[in-house]
Structure formats: structure tokens, C-alpha cells
N, C-alpha and C positions, 0 to 999 in steps of 0.2 A: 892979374888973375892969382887969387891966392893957392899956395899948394895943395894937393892931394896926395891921400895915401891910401893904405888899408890896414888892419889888423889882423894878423893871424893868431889865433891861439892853441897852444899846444895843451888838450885835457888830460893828457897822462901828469902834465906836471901841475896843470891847475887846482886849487884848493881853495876858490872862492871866498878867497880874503876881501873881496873889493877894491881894495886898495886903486885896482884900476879905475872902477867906476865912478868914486871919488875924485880922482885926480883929473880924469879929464875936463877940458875947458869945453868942449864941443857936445857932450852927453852924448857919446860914438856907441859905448861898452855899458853891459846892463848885465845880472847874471842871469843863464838861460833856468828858469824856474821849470821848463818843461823836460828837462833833458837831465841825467846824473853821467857820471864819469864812471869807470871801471874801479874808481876808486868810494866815489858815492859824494861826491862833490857837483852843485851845479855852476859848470863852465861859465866864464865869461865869454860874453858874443858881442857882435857889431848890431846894433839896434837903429842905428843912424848913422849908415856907411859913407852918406853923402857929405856927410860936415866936419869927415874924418882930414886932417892936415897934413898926415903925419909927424905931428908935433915930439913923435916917442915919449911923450910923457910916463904912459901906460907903461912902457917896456922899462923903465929906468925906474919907478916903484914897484914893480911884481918884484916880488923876495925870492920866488920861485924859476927866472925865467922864462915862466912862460908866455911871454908874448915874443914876436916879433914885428915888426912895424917896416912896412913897403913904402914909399914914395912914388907915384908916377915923375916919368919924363915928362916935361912940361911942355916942352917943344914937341913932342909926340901927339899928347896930348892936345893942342891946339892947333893940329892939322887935319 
């Protein structure tokens, strides 16, 4: 069973570089074109949570740290 994870992202620090979008292998993160931040950036979001691995890709390219990247327990998970 291959890994899962999740993404969070934090939009106080996001500025919708892509870079996340880009990088990912799974097409997880997408910028939310509907939404601005307090600072007037559109956030990156989970667009296709299901195929997320957490590979941390996303979190090791943002410039900004704004992501963080969750893993489930996997043995949890398959109980």
C-alpha cells in the first residue's frame, strides 16, 4: 500500500509562487483562484488530497515555508 499524507498550508506566509504546483509528482496542490490571503495572494490548496503521498516535495521547494506535509500511520490506517 503506497503512503499517504496531507498538506497544510499556511496563507499568512503563502505568495503563490507555484513552485509547489509545479513540483508535485501527484497534481495534489493547485492555486485557490477563488480565495486571496490578507495579504492578496491566491493560496495554494489540496485539489486531489487522495493521491497526496506525502512525498514533502511541496514543503522543501516553498521559499516561504509555508507548507507543512502530514503522513498517516499506515498501520492505523489499514485497520
Amino acid at each position: 500500500m503506497p503512503a499517504k499524507g496531507y498538506v497544510e498550508v499556511n496563507e499568512l506566509y503563502c505568495k503563490a509562487c507555484e513552485l509547489c504546483v509545479t513540483d508535485c509528482p501527484h497534481d495534489v496542490l493547485a492555486l485557490d483562484l477563488d480565495h486571496l490571503t490578507p495579504t492578496g495572494y491566491h493560496p495554494a490548496h489540496m485539489v486531489n488530497p487522495e493521491a497526496c503521498t506525502g512525498c514533502v516535495i511541496c514543503a522543501n521547494v516553498c521559499p516561504d515555508a509555508a507548507i507543512t506535509v502530514y503522513r498517516y500511520d499506515q498501520q492505523k490506517a489499514e485497520v
